[in-house]
Every structure is written in C-alpha cells, then in structure tokens.
C-alpha positions as CSV (number, residue, x, y, z in Angstrom):
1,X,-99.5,-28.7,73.4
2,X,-102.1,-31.0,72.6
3,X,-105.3,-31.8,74.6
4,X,-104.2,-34.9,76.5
5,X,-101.0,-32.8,77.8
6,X,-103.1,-29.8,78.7
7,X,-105.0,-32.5,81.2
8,X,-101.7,-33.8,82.3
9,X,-100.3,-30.1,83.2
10,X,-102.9,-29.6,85.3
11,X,-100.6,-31.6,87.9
12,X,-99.3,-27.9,88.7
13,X,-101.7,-27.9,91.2
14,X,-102.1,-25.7,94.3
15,X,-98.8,-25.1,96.1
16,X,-97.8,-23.8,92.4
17,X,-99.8,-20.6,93.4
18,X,-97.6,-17.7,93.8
19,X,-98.8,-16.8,97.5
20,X,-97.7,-16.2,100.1
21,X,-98.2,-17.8,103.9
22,X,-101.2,-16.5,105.8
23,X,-99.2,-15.5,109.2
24,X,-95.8,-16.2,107.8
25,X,-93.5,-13.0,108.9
26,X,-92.6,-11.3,105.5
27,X,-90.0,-8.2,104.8
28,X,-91.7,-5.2,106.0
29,X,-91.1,-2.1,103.8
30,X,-88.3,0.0,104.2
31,X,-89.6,3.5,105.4
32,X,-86.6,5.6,104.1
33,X,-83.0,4.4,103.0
34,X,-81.7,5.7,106.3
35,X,-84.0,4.2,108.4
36,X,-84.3,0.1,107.5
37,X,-86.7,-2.0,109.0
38,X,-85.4,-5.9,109.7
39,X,-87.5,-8.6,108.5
40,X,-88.8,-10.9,111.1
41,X,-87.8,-14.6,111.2
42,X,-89.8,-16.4,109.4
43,X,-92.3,-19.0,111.0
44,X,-91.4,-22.5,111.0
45,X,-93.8,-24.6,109.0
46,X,-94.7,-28.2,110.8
47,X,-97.2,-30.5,108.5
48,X,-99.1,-33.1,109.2
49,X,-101.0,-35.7,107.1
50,X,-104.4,-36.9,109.2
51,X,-103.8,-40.1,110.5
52,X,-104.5,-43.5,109.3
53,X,-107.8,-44.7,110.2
54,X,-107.6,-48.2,110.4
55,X,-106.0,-51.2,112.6
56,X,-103.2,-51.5,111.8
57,X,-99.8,-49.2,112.0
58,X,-98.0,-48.2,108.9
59,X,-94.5,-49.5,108.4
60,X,-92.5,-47.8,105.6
61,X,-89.3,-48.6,103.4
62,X,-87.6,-47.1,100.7
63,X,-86.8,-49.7,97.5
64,X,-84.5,-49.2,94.8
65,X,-85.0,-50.8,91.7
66,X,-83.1,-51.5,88.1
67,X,-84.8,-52.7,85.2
68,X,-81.6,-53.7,83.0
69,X,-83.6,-54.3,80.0
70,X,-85.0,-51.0,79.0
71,X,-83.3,-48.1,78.8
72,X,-84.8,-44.5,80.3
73,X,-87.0,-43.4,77.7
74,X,-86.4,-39.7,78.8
75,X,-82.8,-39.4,79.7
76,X,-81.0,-42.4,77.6
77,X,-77.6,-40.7,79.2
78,X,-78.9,-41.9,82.6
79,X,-78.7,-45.8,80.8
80,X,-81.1,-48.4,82.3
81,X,-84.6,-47.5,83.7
82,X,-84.6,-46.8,87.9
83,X,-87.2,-46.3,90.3
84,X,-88.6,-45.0,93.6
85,X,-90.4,-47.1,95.3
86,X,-91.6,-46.7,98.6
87,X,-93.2,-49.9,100.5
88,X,-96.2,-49.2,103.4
89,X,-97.2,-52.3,105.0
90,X,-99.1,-53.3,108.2
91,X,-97.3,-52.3,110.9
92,X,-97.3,-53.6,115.0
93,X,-98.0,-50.3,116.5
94,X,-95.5,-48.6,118.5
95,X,-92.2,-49.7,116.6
96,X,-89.8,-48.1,114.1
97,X,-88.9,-44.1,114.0
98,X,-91.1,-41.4,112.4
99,X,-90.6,-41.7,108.9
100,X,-89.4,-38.7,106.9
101,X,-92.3,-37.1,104.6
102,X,-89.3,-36.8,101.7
103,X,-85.4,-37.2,101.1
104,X,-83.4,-34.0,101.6
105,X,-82.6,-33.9,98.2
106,X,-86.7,-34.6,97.2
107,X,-87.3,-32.1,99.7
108,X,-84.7,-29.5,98.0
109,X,-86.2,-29.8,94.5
110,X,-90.1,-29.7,95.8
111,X,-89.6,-26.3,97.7
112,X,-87.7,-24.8,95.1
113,X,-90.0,-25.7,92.5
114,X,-93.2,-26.9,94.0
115,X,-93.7,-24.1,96.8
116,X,-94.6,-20.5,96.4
117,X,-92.1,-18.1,96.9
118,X,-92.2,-16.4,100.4
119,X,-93.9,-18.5,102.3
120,X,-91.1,-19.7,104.7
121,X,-91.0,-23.2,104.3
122,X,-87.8,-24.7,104.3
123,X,-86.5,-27.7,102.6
124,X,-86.3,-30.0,106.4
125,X,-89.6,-28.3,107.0
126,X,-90.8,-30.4,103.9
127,X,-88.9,-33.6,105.2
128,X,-90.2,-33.4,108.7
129,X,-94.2,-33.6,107.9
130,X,-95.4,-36.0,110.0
131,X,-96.8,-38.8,107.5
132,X,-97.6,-41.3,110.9
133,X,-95.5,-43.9,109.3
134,X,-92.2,-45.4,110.6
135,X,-89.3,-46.8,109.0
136,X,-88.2,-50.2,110.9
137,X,-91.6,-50.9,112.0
138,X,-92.1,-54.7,112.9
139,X,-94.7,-56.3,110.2
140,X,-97.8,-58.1,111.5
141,X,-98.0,-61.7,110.2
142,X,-100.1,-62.8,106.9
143,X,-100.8,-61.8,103.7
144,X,-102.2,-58.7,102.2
145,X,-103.3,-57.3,98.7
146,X,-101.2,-55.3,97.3
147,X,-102.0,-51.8,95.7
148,X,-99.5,-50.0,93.6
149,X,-99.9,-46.1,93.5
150,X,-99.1,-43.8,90.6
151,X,-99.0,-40.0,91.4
152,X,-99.3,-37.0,88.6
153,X,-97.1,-35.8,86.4
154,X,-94.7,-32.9,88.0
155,X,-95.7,-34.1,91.9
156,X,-93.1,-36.3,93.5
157,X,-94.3,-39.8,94.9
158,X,-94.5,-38.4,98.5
159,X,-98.3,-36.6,97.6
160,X,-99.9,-39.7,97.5
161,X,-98.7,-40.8,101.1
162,X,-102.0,-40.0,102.9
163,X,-103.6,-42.4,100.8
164,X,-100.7,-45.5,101.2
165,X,-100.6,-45.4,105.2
166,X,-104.3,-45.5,105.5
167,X,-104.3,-48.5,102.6
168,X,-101.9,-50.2,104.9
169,X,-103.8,-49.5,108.2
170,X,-106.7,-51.7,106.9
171,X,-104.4,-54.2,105.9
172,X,-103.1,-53.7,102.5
173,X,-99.1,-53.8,101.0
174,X,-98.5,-50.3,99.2
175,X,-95.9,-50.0,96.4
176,X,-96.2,-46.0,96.1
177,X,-93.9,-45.4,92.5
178,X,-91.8,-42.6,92.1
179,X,-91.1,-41.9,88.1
180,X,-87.6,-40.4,87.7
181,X,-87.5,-37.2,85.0
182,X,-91.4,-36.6,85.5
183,X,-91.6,-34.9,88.3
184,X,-89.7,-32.2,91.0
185,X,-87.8,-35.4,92.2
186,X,-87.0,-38.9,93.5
187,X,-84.2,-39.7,95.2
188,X,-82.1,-42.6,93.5
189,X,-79.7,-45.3,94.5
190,X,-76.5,-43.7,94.5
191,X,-78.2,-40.8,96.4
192,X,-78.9,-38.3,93.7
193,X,-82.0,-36.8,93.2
194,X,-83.8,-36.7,89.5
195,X,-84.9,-33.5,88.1
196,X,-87.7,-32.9,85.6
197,X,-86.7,-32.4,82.0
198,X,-90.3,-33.3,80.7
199,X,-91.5,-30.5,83.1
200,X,-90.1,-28.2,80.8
201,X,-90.9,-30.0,77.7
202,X,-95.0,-31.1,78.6
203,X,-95.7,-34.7,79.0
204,X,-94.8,-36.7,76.2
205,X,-97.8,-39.1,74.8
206,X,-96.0,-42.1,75.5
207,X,-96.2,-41.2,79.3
208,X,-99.0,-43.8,80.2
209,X,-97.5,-46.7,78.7
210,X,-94.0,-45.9,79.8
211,X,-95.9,-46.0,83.6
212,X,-97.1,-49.1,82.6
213,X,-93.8,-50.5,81.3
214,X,-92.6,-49.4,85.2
215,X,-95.8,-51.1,87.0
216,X,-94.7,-54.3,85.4
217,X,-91.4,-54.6,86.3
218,X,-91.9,-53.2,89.8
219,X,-94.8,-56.5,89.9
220,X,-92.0,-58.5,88.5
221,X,-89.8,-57.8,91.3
222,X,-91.8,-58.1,94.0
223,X,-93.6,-61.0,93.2
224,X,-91.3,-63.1,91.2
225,X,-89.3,-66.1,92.7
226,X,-86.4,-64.0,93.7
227,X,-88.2,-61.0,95.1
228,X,-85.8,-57.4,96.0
229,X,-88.1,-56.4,99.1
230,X,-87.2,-58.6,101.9
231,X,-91.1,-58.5,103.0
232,X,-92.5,-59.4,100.0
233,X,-94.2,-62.6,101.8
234,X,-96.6,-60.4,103.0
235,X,-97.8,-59.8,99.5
236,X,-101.0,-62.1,97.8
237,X,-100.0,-62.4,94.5
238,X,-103.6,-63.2,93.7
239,X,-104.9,-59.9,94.9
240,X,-103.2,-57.1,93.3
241,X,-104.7,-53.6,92.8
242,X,-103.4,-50.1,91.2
243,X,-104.3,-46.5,91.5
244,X,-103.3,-43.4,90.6
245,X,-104.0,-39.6,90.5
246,X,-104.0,-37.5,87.1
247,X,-101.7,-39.0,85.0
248,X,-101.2,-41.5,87.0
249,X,-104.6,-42.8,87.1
250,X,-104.6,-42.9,83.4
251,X,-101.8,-45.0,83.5
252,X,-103.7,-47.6,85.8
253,X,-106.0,-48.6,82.6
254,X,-103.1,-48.6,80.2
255,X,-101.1,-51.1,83.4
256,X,-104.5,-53.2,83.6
257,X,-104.6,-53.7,79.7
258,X,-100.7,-54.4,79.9
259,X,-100.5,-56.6,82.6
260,X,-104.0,-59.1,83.8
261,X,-102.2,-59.3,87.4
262,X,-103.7,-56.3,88.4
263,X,-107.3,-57.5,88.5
264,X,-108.7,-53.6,90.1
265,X,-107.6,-50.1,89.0
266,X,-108.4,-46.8,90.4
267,X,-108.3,-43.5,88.1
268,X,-108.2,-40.6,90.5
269,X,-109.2,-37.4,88.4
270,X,-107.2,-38.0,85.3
271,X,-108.4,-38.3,82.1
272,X,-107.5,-40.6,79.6
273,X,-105.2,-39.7,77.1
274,X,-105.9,-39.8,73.2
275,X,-105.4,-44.0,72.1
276,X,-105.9,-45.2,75.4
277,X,-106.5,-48.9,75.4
278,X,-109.7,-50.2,74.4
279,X,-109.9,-53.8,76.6
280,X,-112.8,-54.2,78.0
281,X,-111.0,-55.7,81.4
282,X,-113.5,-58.4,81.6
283,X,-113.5,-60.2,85.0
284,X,-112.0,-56.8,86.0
285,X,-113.0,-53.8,87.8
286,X,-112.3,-50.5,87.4
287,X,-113.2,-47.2,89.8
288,X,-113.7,-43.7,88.1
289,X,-113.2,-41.1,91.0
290,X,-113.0,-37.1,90.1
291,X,-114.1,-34.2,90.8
292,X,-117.5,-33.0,89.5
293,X,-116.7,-30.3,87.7
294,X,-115.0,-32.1,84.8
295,X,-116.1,-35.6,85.5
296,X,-120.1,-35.9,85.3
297,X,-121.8,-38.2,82.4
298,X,-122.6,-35.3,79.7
299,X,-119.7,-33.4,81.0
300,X,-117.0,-31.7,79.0
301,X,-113.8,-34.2,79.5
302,X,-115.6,-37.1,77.6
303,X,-112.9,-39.5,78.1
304,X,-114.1,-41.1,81.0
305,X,-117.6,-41.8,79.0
306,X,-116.1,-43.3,76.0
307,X,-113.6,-45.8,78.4
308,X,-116.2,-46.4,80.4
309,X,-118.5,-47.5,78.0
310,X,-116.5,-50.3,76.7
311,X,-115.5,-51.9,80.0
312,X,-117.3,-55.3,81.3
313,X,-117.7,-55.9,84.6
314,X,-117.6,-53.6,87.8
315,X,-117.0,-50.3,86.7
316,X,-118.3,-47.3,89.4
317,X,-117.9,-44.1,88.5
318,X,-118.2,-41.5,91.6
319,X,-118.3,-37.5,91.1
320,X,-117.3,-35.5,94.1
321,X,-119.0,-32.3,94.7
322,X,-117.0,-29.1,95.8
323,X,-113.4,-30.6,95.0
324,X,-110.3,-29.7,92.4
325,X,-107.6,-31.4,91.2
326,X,-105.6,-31.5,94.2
327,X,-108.2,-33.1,96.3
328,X,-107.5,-36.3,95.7
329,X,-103.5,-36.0,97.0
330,X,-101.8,-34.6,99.8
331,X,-101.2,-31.2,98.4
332,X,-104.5,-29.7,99.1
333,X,-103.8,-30.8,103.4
334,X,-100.5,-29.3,103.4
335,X,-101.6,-26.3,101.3
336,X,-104.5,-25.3,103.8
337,X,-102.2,-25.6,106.6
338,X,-99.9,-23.2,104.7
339,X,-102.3,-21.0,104.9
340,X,-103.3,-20.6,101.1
341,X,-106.7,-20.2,100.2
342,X,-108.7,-23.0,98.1
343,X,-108.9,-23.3,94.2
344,X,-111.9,-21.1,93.5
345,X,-114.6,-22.5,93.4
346,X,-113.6,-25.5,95.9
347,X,-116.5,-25.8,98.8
348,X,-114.9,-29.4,100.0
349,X,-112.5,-28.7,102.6
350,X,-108.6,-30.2,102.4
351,X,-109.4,-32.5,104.8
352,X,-112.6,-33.9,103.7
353,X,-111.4,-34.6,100.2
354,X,-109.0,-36.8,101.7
355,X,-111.1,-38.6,103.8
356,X,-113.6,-39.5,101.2
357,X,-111.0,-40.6,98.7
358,X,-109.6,-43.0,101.9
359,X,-113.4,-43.8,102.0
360,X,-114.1,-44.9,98.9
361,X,-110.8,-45.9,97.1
362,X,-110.4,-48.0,100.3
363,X,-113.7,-49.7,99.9
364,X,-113.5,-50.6,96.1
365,X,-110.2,-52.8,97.0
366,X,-111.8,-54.1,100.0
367,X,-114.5,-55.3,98.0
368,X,-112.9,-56.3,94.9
369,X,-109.2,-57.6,96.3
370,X,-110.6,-58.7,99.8
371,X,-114.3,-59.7,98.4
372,X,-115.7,-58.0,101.5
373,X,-118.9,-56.1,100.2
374,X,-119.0,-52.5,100.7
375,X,-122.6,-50.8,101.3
376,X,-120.7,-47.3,100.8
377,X,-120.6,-48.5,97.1
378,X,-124.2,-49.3,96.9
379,X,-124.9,-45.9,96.2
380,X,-125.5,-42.4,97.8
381,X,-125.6,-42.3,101.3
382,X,-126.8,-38.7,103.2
383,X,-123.5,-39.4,105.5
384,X,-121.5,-38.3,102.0
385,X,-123.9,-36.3,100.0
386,X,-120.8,-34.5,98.0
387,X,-120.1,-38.2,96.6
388,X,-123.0,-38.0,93.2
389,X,-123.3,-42.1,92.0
390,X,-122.8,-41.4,88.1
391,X,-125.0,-43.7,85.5
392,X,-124.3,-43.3,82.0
C-alpha cells in the first residue's frame, strides 16, 4: 500500500477499536458447566450529537441522484454513478420530526463493521442518535451559501452531521455526500444499501478526483436551471464552499482545481495525496485544519507544506493541540459516550474537538462566502489556546 493510502486508512478511526462498553452488561463467566451464569441484558445505547449553536433550526432531506454520463468507477456492474446526499438547511424552529442519525440499512452495515464487538449497540440504537435535525422542517426565507461536505474514506456520510446542522444553524445550505462503495454504506434509491469493496482493497489513487467528478455533478444538479432539490432557491449560486475530513478534505483541493464554483475549501486532517493538483486557486481561499501531531510546518506529513506553498490568496493553516484523527467528525462524541477511552495521546476532549472545528470551519466560510470578517481568524486567542496559528 503506498503512502497516500496508508494516510487514507487511517479513516479506521476510533469506534474500529476492539473494546468493549465501559458499563455495558457483558457475559459473566461460567463458574462450572453445571452451574451457568445468565448474561445480563445489555444496556441500551442513546447518542447524542451537541446541539447546533446558531439561530437557526436544522431542516434535513435525503436526495438521490444519477449521473447518467459516467459509469461507477468501482463497481461498473452497478452501471451509472449514484449518490447520497443529504440536504441541512435553515430551519423555522419547532417543525418537522427528529430526523434519523442513519438508514436501517446504513445503520446495519456501520455496527457490524464500524462498532466494536460487545459493546451492545444495536443497529436502531445507531439510527435513533439524536442529530437535533428534522425531516419536514419548514425553510426560513432567503438565500444561503452553500457548503458541500466530503467525509473519509471507510466512514459513512452520517459522521460529518455535527458539523452540517451547526453550518445550517448560522445560515448556510449543506450538501453532506455519501460516496457509494467507499465506505460501510449509503443507502440508495431503490432502498439498498452499498457496501465497501475498496475497504477491502485500500483506496485506489484515483479516489480524489473521482470525489471531485461527484462534487461537480452534485453542483450541477442543484444549481443548474432544472434543479432535483425542490429547495434549491435557497441556495447562492455565487457563494459556494466545500469541506471535508481525511480523504475527503483532500478531495476539496482536487474539486476547487476542477470546478472555480467552489471559491472556499476546507481540508480537515487529510493529507494530500501523491499528484495532487498544483493551481494556485488565485481569488480563492483555502483552510488547512488538523491535528498537531502530523500537521505543524517542519512536521513529518509534508504535504500540506508543499500545497500550501503554491496557493495565492487566503490560505490559514491551524494546528490543534491534543486532537487525532477522529476529532474533527462525529466519531470521537459518540465514542466517548460509548464509553471507550481516547486515542493515546489525545488531551482534547470529544466534545471540544467538535466545538472548535464548528468554531473555526464556521468562521472561514463566514468570512470568505458571507464576507463577514472573523477576529477568531486573526490569530491565537487565550479563549482557544489548543488552536497553534501555523506560518510557514
């Protein structure tokens, strides 16, 4: 496997450990073959993502999309390219149902592949986390950036919902992507769920600009004159932003250097894979956010240094103290309430590592989407002192 897919298998992030659930009954031993000792039931497992921090509530829907034109490039037998998409939006609060963390059949694939063994947690466990979205929620009037949001390779869409409600509680339209075949699995149109056949295989190199290839049609059908999403007038077409985590934040440059709608990109912890594009994005801005352990200036991933150096314009690039991987997503809040420990080394509480990538991913596109400066940006403040202002 080379480099760049070692990077990209890191995805197999925390609820991949084999442990098991801090207070969760498990089968007691047997004291003698005569004499067997029942297991208690196990305890029922009830997540919840913080909630959204901003003005607005988050409305949800679930899009399916066909790109006719391009074939799946990892199952051919599947024929033309689908996608996941789930929509957040600004919401009036108090309207629509709780929305459903996952499909059952998402749900069914992430617990049996995603979820340690023994602790407990049930596949309509999985679906009823409490995301504090709703489906049917009435839209607010106006327009709103949109942000599309990429998630890493082997996690399902879903991990990156903490981040899309609170993006659409300040005011923002999400597109969060699911990418059949590259992860535990999205639910498609005719109700199947995908499976992961590069999960087995190790990413292929062409996974970023395949991402990208997806990112441009999914733009194509929500902004073009005969849009699929029946809300799509709430979108800007001017203002259009993209992030991801892992992968999926590599993806966001090769998307950018595809396609100049998206004017602001996000790379959450990823790095870039060998012959990632070289434009320099100029008029563009791009946000480097990762932990500090791999991501510093002088560091040992030097992929970020080498993109970094050739970009023009508004290019941060923020190191966070204390964090892993998973920091950036929703695993690492539904882990610790699990029960599981922390990565070693990880001194940044689940929690904390969300808030702070709400923070300051929500600030970059409110400055450079919305044009709404952002002291937070301006460099480090004592209120964040885990957030270290990199300057190559």
């Amino acid at each position: 496997m080379t480099r760049t897919r070692r990077i990209a298998a890191v995805a197999a992030l925390l609820l991949a450990l084999p442990l098991p659930l801090a207070g969760a009954a498990s089968a007691s031993p047997t004291p003698s073959a005569t004499a067997p000792t029942a297991a208690p039931a196990a305890v029922a497992f009830h997540g919840e993502l913080p909630r959204p921090t901003g003005r607005y509530a988050a409305g949800e829907e679930v899009l399916h999309l066909t790109d006719p034109s391009r074939t799946d490039p990892w199952v051919p037998s599947a024929g033309p390219r689908q996608l996941a998409v789930t929509m957040f939006y600004p919401a009036r609060p108090g309207t629509g149902e709780p929305a459903p963390y996952m499909t059952p059949g998402e749900a069914r694939n992430f617990a049996a592949t995603r979820i340690p063994a023994g602790t407990g947690v049930r596949p309509e466990d999985v679906v009823g986390i409490t995301t504090h979205a709703a489906t049917g929620a009435k839209a607010v009037g106006g327009k709103f950036p949109l942000v599309v949001l990429s998630p890493g390779f082997e996690n399902p869409r879903a991990t990156l919902t903490g981040l899309a409600t609170d993006l659409a509680s300040h005011g923002y339209v999400v597109a969060l992507v699911g990418h059949p075949y590259e992860d535990s699995g999205e639910t498609l149109a005719d109700g199947s769920t995908s499976d992961c056949p590069l999960c087995a295989t190790g990413a292929p190199d062409a996974l970023p600009e395949s991402r990208a290839k997806d990112v441009s049609f999914l733009l194509d059908r929500l902004t073009g004159q005969h849009p699929a999403w029946h809300l799509s007038h709430l979108i800007d077409r001017d203002r259009i932003g993209m992030a991801g985590h892992s992968v999926g934040g590599a993806s966001t440059l090769n998307a950018m250097a595809d396609d100049r709608r998206i004017l602001a990109g996000v790379n959450m912890d990823g790095g870039f894979w060998k012959g990632f594009p070289t434009d320099p994005l100029a008029g563009r801005s791009f946000l480097l956010l990762g932990k500090e352990s791999d991501h510093t200036v002088g560091g040992g991933e030097t992929s970020w240094g080498e993109a970094w150096a050739g970009w023009q314009g508004y290019k941060p690039w923020l190191a966070v103290a204390g964090t892993n991987h998973g920091s950036f997503t929703d695993v690492e809040v539904l882990a610790t309430e699990l029960g599981l420990p922390l990565p070693p080394g990880t001194t940044t509480s689940a929690e904390r590592g969300m808030q702070l990538t709400r923070e300051y991913v929500g600030a970059f596109f409110d400055q450079t989407l919305k044009g709404v400066h952002q002291p937070l940006l301006d460099g480090p403040t004592a209120a964040d002192p885990e957030v270290l202002f990199q300057h190559p």
